[in-house]
KEZA-746693 format. One record per atom (N, C-alpha, C): residue in one letter; atom name; x, y, z. Coordinates in steps of 0.1 Angstrom, whole numbers. Example, Ala and Ser with C-alpha at 12.3 -4.5 7.8 and 13.67 -1.06 7.14 Angstrom:
<sites>
+------+------+-------+-------+-------+
: resn : name :     u :     v :     w :
+------+------+-------+-------+-------+
:    a :    N :   132 :   -57 :    78 :
:    a :   CA :   123 :   -45 :    78 :
:    a :    C :   132 :   -33 :    78 :
:    s :    N :   128 :   -22 :    71 :
:    s :   CA :   137 :   -11 :    71 :
:    s :    C :   129 :     0 :    79 :
+------+------+-------+-------+-------+
</sites>
This chain:
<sites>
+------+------+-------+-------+-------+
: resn : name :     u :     v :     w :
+------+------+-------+-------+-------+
:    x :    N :  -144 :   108 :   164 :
:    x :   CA :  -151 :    97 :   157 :
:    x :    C :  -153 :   101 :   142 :
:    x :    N :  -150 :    89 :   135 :
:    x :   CA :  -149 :    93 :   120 :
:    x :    C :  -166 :    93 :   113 :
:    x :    N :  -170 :    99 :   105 :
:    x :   CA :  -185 :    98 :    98 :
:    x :    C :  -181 :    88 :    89 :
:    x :    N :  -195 :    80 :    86 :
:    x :   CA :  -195 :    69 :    78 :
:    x :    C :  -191 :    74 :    62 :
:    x :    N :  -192 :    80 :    60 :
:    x :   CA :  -181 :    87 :    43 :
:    x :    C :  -163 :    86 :    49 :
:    x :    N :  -166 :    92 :    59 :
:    x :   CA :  -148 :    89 :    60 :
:    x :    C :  -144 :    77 :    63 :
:    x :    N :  -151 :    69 :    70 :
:    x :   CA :  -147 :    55 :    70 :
:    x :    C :  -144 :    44 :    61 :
:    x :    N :  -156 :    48 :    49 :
:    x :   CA :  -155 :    47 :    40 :
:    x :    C :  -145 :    50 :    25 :
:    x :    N :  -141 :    61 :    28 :
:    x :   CA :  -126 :    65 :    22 :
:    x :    C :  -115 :    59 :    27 :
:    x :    N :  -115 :    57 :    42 :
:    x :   CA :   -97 :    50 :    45 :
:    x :    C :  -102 :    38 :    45 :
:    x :    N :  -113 :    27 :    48 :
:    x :   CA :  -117 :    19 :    38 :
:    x :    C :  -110 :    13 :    26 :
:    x :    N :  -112 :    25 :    14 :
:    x :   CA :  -110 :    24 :     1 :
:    x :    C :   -95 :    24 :    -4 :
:    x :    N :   -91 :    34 :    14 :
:    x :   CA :   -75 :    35 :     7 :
:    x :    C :   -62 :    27 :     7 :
:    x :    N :   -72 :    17 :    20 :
:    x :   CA :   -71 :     3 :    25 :
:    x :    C :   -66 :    -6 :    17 :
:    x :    N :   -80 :    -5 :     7 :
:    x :   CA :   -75 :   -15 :    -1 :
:    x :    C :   -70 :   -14 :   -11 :
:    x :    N :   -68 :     2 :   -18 :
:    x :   CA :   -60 :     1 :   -25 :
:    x :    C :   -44 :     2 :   -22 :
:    x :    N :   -39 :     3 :   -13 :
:    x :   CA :   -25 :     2 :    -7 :
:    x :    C :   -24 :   -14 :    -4 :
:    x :    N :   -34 :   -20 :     0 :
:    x :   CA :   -26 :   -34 :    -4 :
:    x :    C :   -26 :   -45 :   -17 :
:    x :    N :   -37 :   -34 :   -24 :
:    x :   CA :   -33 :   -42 :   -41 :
:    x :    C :   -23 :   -37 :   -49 :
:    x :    N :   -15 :   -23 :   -43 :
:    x :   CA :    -2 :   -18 :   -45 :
:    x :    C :     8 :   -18 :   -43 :
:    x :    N :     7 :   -31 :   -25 :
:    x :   CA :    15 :   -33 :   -22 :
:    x :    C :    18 :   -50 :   -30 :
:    x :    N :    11 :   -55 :   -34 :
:    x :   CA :     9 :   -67 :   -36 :
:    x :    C :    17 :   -69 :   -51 :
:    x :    N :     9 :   -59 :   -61 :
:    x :   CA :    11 :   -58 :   -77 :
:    x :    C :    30 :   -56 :   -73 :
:    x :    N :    36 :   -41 :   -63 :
:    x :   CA :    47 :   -37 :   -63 :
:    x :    C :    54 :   -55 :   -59 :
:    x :    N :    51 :   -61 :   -51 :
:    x :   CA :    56 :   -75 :   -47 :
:    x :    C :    59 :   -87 :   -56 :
:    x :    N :    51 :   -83 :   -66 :
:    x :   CA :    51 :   -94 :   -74 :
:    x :    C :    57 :   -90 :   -85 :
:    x :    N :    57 :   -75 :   -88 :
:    x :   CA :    68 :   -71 :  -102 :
:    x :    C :    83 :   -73 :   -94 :
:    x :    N :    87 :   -69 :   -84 :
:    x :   CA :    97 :   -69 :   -78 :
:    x :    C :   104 :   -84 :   -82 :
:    x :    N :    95 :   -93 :   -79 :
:    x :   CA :    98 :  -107 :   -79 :
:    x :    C :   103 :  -113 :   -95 :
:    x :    N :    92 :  -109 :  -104 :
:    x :   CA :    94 :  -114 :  -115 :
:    x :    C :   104 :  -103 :  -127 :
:    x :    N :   104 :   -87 :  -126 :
:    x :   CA :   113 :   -85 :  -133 :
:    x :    C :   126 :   -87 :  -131 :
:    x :    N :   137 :   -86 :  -145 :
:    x :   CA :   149 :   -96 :  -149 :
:    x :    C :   156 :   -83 :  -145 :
:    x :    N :   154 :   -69 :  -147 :
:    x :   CA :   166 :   -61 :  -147 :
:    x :    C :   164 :   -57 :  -133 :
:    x :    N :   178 :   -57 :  -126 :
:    x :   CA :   181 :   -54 :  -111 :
:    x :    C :   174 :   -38 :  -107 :
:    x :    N :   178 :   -29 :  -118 :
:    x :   CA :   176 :   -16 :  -112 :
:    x :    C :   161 :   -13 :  -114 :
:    x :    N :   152 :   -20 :  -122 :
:    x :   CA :   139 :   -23 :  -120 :
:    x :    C :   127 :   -28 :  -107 :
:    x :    N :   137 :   -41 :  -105 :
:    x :   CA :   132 :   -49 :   -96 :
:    x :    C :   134 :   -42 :   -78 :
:    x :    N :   150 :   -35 :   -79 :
:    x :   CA :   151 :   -25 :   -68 :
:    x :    C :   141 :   -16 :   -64 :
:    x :    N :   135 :    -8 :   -73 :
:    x :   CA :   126 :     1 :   -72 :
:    x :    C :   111 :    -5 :   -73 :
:    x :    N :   108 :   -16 :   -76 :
:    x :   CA :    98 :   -20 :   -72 :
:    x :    C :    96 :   -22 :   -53 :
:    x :    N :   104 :   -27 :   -51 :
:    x :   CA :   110 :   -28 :   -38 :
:    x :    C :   103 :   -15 :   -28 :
:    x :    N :   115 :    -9 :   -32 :
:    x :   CA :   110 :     9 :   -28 :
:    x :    C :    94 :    10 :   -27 :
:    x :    N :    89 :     6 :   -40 :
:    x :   CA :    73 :    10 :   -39 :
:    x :    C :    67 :     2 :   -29 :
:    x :    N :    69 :    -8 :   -28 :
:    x :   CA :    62 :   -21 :   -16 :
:    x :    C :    66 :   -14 :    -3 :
:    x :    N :    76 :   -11 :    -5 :
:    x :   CA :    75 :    -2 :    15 :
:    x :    C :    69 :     7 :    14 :
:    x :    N :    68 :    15 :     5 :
:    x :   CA :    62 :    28 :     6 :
:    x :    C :    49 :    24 :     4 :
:    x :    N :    45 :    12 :     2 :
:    x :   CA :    28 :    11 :     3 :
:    x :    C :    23 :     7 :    13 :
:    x :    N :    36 :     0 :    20 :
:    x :   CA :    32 :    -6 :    32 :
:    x :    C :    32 :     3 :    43 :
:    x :    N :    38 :    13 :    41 :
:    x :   CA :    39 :    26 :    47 :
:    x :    C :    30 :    34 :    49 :
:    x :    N :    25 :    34 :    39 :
:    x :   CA :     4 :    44 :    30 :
:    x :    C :    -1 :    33 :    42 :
:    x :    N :    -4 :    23 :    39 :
:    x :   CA :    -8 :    13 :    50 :
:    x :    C :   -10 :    15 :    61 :
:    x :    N :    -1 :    13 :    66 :
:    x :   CA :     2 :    14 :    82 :
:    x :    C :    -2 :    26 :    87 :
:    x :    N :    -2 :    35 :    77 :
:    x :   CA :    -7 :    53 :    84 :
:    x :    C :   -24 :    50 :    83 :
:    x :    N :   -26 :    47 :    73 :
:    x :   CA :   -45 :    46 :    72 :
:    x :    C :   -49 :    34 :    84 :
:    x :    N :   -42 :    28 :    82 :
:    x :   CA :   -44 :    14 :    96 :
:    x :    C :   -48 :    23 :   108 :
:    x :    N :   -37 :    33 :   112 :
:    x :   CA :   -37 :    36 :   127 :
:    x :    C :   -48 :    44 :   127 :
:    x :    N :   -59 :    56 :   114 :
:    x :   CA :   -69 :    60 :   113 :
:    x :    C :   -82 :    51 :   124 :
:    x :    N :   -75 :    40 :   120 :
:    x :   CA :   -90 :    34 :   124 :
:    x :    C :   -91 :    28 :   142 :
:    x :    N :   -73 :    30 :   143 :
:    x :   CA :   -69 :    26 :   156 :
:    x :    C :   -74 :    40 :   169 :
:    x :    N :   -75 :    51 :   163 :
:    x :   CA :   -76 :    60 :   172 :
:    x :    C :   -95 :    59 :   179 :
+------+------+-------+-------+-------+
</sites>
């Protein structure tokens, strides 16, 4: 069982992996240069990734 400080941290980490996955989504979308926009890309999975690991924190 997690203590309410830890809860509190994957909480935090929560949310910041989906304002990182969101910001990575949206530059992806709007920059003009391909090898830019690719690697925004890259960062949206890999946030959704950060995500999904702190998600299952709260699953156990």
């Amino acid at each position: 069982m997690m203590t309410s400080k830890e809860l509190l941290y994957v909480e935090d980490a929560l949310g910041h992996e989906c304002f990182m996955k969101s910001c990575s989504l949206k530059a992806s979308i709007e920059l003009a240069d391909e090898t830019l926009s690719n690697y925004m890309k890259e960062l949206e999975t890999k946030h959704t990734e950060l995500f999904d690991k702190f998600s299952s924190l709260l699953e156990n």
